[in-house]
C-alpha atoms as an extended CHARMM CRD file, in Angstrom:
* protein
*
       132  EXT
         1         1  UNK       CA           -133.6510000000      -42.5830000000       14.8710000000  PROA      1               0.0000000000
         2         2  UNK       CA           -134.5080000000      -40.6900000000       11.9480000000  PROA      2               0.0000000000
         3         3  UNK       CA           -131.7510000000      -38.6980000000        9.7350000000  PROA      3               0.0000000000
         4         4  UNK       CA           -133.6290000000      -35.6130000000       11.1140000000  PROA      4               0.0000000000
         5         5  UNK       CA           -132.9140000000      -36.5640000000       14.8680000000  PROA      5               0.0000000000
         6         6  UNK       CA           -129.0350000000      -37.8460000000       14.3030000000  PROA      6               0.0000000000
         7         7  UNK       CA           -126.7750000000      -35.7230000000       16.7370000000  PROA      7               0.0000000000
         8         8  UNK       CA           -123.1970000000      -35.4750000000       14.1700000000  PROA      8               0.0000000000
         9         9  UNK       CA           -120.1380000000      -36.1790000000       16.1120000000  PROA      9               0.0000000000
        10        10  UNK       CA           -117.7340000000      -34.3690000000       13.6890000000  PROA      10              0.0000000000
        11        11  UNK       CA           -117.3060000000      -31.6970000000       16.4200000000  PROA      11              0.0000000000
        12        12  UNK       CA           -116.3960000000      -33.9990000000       19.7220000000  PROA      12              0.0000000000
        13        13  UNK       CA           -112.9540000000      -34.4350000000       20.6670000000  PROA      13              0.0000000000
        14        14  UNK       CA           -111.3120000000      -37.2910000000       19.8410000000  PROA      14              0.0000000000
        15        15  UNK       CA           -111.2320000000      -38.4050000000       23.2700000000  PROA      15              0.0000000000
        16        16  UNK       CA           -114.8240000000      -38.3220000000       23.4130000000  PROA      16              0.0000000000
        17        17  UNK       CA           -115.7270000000      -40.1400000000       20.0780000000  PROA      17              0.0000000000
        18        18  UNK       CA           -112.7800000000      -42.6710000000       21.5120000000  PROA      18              0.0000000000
        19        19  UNK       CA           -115.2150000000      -42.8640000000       24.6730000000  PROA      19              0.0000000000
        20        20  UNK       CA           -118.2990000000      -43.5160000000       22.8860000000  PROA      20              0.0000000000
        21        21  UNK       CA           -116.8400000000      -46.1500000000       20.5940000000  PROA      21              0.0000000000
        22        22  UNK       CA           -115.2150000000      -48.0950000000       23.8270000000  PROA      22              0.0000000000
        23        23  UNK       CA           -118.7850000000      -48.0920000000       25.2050000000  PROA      23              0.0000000000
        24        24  UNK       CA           -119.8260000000      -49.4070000000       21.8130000000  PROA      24              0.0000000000
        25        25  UNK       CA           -117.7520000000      -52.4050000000       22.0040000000  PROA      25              0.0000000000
        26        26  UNK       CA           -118.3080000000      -53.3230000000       25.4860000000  PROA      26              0.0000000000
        27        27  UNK       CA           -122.2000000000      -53.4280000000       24.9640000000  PROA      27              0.0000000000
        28        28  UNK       CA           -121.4650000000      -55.4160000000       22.1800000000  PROA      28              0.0000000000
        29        29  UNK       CA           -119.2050000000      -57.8450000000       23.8070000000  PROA      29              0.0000000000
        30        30  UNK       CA           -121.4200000000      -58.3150000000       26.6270000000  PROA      30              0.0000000000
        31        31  UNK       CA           -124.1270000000      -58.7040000000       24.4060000000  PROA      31              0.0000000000
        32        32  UNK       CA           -122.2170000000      -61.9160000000       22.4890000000  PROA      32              0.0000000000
        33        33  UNK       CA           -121.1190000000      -63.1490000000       25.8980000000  PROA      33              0.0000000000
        34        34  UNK       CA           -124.6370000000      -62.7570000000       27.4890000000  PROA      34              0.0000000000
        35        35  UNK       CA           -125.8300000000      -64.8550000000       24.2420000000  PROA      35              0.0000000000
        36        36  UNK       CA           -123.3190000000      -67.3800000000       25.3820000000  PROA      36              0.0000000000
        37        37  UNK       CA           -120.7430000000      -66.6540000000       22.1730000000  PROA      37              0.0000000000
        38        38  UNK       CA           -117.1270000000      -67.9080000000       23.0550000000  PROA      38              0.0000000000
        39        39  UNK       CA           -114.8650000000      -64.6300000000       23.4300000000  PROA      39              0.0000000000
        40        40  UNK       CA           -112.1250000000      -66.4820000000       21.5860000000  PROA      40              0.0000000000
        41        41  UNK       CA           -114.4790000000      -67.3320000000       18.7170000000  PROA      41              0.0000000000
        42        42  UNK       CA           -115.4660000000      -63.2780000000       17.9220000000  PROA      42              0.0000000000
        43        43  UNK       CA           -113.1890000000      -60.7590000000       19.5330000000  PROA      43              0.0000000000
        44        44  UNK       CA           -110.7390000000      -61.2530000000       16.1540000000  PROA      44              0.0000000000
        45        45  UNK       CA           -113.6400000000      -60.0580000000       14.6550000000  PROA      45              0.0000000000
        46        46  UNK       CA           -114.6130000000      -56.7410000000       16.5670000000  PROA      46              0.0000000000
        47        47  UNK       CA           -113.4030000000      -53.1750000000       14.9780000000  PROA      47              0.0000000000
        48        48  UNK       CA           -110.2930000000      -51.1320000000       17.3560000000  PROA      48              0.0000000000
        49        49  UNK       CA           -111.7550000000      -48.6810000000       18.7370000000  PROA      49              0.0000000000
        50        50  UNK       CA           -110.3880000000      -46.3660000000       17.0820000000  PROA      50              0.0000000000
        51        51  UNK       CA           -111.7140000000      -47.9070000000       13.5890000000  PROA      51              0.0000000000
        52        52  UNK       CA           -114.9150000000      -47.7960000000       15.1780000000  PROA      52              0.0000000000
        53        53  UNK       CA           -114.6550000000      -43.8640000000       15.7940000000  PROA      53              0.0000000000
        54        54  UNK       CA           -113.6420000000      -43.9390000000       11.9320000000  PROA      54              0.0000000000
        55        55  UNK       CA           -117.1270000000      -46.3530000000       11.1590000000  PROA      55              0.0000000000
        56        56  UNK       CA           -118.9940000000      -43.5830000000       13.2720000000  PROA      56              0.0000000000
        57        57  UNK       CA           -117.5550000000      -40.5890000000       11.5300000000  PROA      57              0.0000000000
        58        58  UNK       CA           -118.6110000000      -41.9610000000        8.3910000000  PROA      58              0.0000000000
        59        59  UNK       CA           -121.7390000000      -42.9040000000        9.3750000000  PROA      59              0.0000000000
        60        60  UNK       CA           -122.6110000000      -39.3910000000       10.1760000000  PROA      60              0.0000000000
        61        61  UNK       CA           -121.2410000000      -38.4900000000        6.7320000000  PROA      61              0.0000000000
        62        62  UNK       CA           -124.0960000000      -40.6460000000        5.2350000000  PROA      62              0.0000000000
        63        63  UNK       CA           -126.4900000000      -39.3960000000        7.2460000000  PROA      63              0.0000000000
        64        64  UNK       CA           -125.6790000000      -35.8400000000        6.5880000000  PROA      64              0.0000000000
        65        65  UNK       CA           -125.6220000000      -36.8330000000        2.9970000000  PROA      65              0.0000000000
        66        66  UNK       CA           -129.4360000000      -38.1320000000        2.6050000000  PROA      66              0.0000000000
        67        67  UNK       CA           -128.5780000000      -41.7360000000        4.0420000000  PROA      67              0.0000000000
        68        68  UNK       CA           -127.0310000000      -42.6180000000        0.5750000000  PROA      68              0.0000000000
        69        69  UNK       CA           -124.2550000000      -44.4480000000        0.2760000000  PROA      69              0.0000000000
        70        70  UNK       CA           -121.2970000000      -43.2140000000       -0.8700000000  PROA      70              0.0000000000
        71        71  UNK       CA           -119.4300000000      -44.4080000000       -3.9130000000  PROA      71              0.0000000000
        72        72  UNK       CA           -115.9610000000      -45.3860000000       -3.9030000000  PROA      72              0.0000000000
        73        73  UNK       CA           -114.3950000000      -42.4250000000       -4.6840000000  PROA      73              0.0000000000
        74        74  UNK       CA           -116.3770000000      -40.8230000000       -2.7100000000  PROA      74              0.0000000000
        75        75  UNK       CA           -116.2100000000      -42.7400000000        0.0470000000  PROA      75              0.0000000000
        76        76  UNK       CA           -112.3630000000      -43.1490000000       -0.4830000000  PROA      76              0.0000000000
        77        77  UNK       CA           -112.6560000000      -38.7070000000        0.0550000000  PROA      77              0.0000000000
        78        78  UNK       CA           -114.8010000000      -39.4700000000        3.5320000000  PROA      78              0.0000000000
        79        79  UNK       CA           -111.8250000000      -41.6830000000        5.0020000000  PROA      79              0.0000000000
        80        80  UNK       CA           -109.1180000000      -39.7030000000        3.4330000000  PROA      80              0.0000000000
        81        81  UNK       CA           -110.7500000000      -36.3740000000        5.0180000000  PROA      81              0.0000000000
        82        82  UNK       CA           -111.3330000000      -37.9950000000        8.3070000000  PROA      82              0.0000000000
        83        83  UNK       CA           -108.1040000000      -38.8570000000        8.6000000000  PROA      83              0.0000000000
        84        84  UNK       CA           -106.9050000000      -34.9780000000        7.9190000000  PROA      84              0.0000000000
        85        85  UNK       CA           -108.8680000000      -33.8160000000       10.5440000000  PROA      85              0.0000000000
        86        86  UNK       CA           -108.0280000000      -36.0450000000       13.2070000000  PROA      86              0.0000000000
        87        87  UNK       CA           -104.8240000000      -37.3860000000       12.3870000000  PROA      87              0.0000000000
        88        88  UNK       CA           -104.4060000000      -39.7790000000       15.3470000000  PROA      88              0.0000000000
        89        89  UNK       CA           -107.2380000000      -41.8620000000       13.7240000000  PROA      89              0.0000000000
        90        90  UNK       CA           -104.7700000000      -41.7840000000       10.0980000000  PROA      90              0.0000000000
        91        91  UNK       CA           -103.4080000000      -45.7440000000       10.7410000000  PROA      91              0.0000000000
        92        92  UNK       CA           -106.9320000000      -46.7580000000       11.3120000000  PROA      92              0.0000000000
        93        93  UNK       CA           -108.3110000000      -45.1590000000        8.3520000000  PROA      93              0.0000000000
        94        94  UNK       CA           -105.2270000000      -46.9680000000        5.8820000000  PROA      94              0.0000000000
        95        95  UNK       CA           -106.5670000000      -50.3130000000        7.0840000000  PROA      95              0.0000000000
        96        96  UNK       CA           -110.3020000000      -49.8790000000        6.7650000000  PROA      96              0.0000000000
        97        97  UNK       CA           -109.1690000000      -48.5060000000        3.3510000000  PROA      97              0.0000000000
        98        98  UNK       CA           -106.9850000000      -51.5460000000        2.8710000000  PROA      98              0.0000000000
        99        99  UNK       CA           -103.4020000000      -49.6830000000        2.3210000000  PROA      99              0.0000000000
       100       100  UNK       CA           -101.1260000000      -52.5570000000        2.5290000000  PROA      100             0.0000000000
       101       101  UNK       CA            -98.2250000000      -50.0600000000        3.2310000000  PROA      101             0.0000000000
       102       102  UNK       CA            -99.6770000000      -48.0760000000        5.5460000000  PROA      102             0.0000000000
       103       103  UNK       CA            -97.3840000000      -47.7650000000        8.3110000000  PROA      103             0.0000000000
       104       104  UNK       CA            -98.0190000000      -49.0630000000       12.4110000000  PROA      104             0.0000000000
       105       105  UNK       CA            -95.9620000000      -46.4130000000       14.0130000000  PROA      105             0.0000000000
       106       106  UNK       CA            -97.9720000000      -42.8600000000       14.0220000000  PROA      106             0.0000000000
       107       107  UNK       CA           -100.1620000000      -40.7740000000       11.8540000000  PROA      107             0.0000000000
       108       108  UNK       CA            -98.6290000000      -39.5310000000        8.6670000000  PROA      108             0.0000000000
       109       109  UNK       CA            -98.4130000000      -39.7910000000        5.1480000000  PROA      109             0.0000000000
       110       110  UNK       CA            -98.0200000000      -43.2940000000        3.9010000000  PROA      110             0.0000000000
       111       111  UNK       CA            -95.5830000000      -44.3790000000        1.0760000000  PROA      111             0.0000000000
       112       112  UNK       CA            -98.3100000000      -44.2270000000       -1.3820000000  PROA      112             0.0000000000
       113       113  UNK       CA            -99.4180000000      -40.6860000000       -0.9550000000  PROA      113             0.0000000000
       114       114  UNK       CA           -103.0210000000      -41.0850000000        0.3340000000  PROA      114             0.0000000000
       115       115  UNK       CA           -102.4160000000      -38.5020000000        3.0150000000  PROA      115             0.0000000000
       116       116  UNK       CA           -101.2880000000      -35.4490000000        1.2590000000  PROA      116             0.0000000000
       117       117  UNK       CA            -97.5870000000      -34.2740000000        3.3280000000  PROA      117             0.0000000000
       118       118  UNK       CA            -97.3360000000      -30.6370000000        3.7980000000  PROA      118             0.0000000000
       119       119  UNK       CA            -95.7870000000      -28.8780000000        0.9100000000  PROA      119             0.0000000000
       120       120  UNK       CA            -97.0840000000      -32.3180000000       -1.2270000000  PROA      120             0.0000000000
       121       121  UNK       CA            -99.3580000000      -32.1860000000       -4.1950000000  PROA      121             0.0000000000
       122       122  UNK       CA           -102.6560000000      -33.0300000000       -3.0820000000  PROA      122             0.0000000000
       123       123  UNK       CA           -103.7680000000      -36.4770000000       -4.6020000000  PROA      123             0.0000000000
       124       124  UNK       CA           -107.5530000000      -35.8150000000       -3.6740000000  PROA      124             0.0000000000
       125       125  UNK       CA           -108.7660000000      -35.3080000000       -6.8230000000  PROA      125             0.0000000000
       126       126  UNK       CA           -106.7420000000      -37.8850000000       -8.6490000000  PROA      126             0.0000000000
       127       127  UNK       CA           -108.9330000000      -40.8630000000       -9.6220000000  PROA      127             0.0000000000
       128       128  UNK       CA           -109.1740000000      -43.4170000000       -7.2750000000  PROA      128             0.0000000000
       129       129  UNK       CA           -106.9320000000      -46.6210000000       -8.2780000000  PROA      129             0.0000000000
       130       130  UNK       CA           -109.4900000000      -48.7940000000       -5.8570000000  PROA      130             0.0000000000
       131       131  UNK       CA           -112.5610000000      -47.9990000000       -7.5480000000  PROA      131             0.0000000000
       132       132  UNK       CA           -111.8730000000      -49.7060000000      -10.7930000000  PROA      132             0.0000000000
C-alpha cells in the first residue's frame, strides 16, 4: 500500500479503531499459533488493544507526514495529541510513552502534567525531558 492509497483512521470512532485493532491481534495470534508458537511464550508480548489503536493512529500520522519518522519531540506531540482527542486511549498512550506515574484508573491528567487539565498551562511546547 502506497502512502497515496492509505485510508487515515483519525475520523472512526473509537469503537471502530478498537474493532480493527482486536481483529489485528487475533490474525496475529492465530498466525503464531498456526506457526506452532506456544501462547504462553508470546501473548506477554502482544500490544492491548487499545495501544494498538494508539500504534495505528500514529502510523497514519507518519504516513500523512511523508512516511518520515518522527523525532522525539515530535513524536512525544503525536501521542500527547492522540490522547486529547480520544481520551479513553490517555492510560495507553502514558505507557507507550513510558510515564512511570501514569495512573491505571481512567483518562486524565497524570501527576506529571503530560495531559494538559482544563484551566492548566499547556506543557506542549515545553521541551521534551525524554528526548535528551
Amino acid at each position: 500500500m502506497t502512502y497515496d492509497e492509505h485510508l487515515p483512521r483519525g475520523h472512526a470512532s473509537l469503537e471502530v479503531l478498537r474493532a480493527e485493532a482486536a481483529d489485528e491481534l487475533a490474525t496475529i495470534v492465530q498466525e503464531r499459533l498456526l506457526s506452532g508458537e506456544d501462547p504462553w511464550d508470546f501473548m506477554d508480548e502482544l500490544p492491548t488493544v487499545d495501544e494498538l489503536v494508539v500504534y495505528l493512529l500514529r502510523a497514519d500520522n507518519i504516513a500523512s507526514n511523508g512516511g518520515r519518522r518522527p523525532s522525539a519531540a515530535r513524536n512525544y506531540r503525536v501521542l500527547r495529541q492522540i490522547a486529547l482527542d480520544h481520551p479513553d486511549l490517555t492510560p495507553s498512550v502514558w505507557r507507550l510513552i513510558g510515564d512511570k506515574d501514569a495512573p491505571d484508573w481512567a483518562p486524565g491528567p497524570g501527576r506529571n502534567g503530560s495531559i494538559a487539565r482544563p484551566g492548566a498551562p499547556d506543557t506542549a511546547d515545553a521541551p521534551d525531558r525524554r528526548a535528551g
